[in-house]
C-alpha positions in Angstrom: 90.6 43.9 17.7 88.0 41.5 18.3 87.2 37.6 18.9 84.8 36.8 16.8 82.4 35.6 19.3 79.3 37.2 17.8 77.7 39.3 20.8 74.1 40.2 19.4 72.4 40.0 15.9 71.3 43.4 15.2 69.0 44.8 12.3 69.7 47.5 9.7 67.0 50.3 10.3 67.8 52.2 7.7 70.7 53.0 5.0 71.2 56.5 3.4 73.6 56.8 0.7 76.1 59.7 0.8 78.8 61.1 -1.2 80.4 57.5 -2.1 79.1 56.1 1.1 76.5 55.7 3.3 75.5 56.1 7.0 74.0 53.0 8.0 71.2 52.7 11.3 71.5 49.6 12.8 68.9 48.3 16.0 70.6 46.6 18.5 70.6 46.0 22.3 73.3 44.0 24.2 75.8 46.2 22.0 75.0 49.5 23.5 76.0 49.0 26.6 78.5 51.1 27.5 79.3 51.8 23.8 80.5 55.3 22.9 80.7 57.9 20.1 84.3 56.6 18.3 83.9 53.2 19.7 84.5 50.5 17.4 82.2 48.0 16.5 82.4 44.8 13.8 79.4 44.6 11.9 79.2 41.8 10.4 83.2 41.3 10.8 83.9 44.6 9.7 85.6 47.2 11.9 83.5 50.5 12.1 82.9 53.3 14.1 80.3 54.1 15.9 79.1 58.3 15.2 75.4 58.2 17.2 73.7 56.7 19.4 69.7 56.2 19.9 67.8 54.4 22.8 67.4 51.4 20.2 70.8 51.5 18.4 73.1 52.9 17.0 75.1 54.9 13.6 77.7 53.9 11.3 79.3 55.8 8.5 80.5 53.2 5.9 83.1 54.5 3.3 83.5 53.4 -0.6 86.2 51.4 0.0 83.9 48.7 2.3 81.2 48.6 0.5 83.4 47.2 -2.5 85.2 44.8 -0.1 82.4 43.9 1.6 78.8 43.0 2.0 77.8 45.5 3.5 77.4 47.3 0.3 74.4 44.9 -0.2 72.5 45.1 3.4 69.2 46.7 3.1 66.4 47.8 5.9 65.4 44.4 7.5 68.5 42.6 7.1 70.2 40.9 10.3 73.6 41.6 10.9 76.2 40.1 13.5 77.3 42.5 16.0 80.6 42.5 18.3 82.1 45.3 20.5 86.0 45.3 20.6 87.9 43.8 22.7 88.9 45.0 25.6 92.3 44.2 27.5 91.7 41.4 29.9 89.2 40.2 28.3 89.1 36.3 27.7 90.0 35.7 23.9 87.7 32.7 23.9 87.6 32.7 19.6 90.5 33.8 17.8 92.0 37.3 16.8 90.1 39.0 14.6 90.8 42.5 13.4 87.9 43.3 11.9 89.7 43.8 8.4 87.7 42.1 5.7 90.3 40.7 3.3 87.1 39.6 0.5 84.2 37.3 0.3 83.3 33.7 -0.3 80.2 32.0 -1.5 78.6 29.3 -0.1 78.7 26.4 -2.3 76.8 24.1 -0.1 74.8 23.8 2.7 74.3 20.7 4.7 72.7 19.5 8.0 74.9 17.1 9.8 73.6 15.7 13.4 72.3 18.5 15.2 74.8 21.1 13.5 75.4 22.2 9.7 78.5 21.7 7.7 78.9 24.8 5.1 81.7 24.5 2.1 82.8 27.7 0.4 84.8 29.0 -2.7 86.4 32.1 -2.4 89.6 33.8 -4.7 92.6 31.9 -5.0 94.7 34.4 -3.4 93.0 34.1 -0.1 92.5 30.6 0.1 95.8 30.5 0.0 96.1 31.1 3.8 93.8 29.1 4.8 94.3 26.1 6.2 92.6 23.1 7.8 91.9 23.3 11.5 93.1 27.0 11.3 90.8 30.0 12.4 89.0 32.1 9.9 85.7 34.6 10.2 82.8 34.2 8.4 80.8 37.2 8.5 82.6 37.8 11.8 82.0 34.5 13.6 85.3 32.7 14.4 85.4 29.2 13.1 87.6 26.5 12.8 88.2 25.0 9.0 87.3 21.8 9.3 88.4 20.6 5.2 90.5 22.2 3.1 91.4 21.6 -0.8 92.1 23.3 -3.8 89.0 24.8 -4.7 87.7 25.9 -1.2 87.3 25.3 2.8 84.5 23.8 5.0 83.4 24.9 8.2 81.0 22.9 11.2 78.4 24.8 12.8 77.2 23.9 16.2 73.9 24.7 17.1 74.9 27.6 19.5 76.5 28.9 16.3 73.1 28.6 14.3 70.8 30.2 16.9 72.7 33.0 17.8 74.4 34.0 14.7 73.0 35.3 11.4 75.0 31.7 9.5 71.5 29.6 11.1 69.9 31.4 8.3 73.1 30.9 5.5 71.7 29.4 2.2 73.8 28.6 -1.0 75.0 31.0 -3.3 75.1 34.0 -0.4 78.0 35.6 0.1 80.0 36.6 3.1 82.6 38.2 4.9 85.5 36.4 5.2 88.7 37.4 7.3 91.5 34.8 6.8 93.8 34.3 9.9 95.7 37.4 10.9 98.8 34.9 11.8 99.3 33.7 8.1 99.3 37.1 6.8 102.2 38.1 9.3 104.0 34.9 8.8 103.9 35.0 4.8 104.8 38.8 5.3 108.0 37.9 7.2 109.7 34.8 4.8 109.3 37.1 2.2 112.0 38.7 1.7 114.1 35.3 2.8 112.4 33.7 -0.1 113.1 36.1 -2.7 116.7 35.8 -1.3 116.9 32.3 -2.0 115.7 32.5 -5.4 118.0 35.1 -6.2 121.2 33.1 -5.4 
């Protein structure tokens, strides 16, 4: 579990395909300490596992399946990537929860300066929009932010300066693509008046 509070950008070293994988160096700093062999770590917003560790870093082994679902099937040597340890209990839960499951990704439509921030709009499937909703929580490349507009055809988020210096989104541009995590309470709620839904339609 995590908070989406972006602890470090790190940089990909290195990426070395395997057998429908690949095992992914990434250089980091603030993220080491105290992180273990078979700690978990989001990259990016995605939950992994960390299997090495090196003065300046640290190894991932990425399966198939997330490099479909994912961007990270795209990151190359050089590219910056967010970093966050999980959370551990007691810890304050200062953005929102985020598992570190990446439900798809979005595209940003537009990109906008707006006082000292940035506004960013995105369009992503209809099937996940579907949960989310203004003022909710969702993660963008594993940052936690608050929708600020919400229609039929996508979702806009603010970015505060803190956001844009210490994140990899200061350097987001139209047409990339991201991560994006929908909140984990929609899913559960949608999950639970299921079945009292298909009741109702049944009677």
């Amino acid at each position: 579990m995590f908070t989406g509070l972006v602890e470090e950008v790190g940089t990909v070293a290195a990426v070395a395909p395997g057998s429908g994988g690949a095992r992914v160096r990434i250089r980091a700093d603030r993220v080491l300490r105290g992180l273990a062999i078979g700690d978990s770590i989001a990259v990016d917003g995605a939950c992994l596992t960390a299997v090495a560790l090196h003065d300046d870093g640290f190894e991932l082994d990425v399966v198939a399946e997330t490099l479909r679902r994912t961007v990270l099937g795209s990151r190359v040597s050089g590219d910056r990537v967010n970093l966050e340890r999980a959370l551990r209990a007691g810890d304050r839960l200062g953005g929102h929860l985020v598992q570190g499951h990446v439900d798809g990704t979005a595209i940003i439509a537009t990109v906008a300066d707006e006082a000292q921030g940035r506004r960013l709009t995105f369009t992503t499937a209809p099937e996940l929009l579907r949960y989310v909703v203004a003022k909710g929580s969702v993660a963008i490349d594993g940052v936690s932010l608050t929708v600020a507009a919400r229609d039929d055809t996508g979702f806009e988020v603010a970015l505060i300066p803190h956001t844009l210096g210490e994140t990899t989104l200061g350097a987001a541009r139209e047409g990339q693509v991201v991560n994006l995590e929908v909140d984990l309470v929609a899913k559960y709620v949608e999950a639970l008046v299921a079945p009292y839904r298909s009741a109702e339609r049944d009677t």
